[in-house]
N, C-alpha and C positions, 0 to 999 in steps of 0.2 A: 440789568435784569435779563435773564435768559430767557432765549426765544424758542419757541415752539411751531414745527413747521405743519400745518393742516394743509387741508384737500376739500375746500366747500367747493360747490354748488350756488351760485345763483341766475337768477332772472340775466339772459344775453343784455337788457335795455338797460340795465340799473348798473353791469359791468361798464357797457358802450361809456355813461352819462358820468360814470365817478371817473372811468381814465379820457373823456374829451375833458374835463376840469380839473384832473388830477394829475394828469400825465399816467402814462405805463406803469411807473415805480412809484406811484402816490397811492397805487389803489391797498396795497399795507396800512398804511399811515391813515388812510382814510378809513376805513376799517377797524382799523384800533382805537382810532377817537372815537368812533362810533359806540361802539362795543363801550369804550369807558363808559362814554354820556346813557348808556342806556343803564349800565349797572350802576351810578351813578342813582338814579332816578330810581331803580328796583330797593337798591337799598334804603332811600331813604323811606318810600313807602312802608316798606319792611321795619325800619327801625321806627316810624310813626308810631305802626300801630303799637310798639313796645310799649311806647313812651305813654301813648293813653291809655294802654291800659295799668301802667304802674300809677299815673296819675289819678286814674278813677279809684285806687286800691287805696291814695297816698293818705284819706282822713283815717280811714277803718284803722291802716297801721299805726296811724298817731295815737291814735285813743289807747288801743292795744300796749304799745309801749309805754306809756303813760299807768297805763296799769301795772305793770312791771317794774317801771323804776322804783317805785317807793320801796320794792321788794329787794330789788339791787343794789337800793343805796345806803337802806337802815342797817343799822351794828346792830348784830345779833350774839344773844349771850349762847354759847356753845359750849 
């Protein structure tokens, strides 16, 4: 996967504490797991609410369809 080189900013205490546990060249890595588990976590909230609200929709559409099939599936003289 190609990498993309940024320029953040953060808090000096939260640099110090991820490279005394990460080392110098962990603070990437750290970072990026990071950044996954958070998007991670945004997406699924994100896809939640999809998901309830196709489910709140799911009877209305049954019925709705059910009205239509008869209409789909009878032979009609043309």
């Amino acid at each position: 996967m190609p990498n993309t080189r940024l320029n953040i900013t953060l808090p000096t205490p939260i640099v110090d504490d991820i490279k005394a546990i990460y080392g110098q060249r962990g603070l990437s890595q750290f970072l990026e797991e990071a950044a996954k588990e958070k998007l991670e976590e945004v997406k699924k909230k994100a896809y939640k609410g999809l998901i309830e609200g196709y489910q709140s929709t799911a009877v209305e559409t049954k019925e709705v369809l059910k009205k239509f099939e008869s209409a789909v599936t009878e032979k009609r003289d043309v």
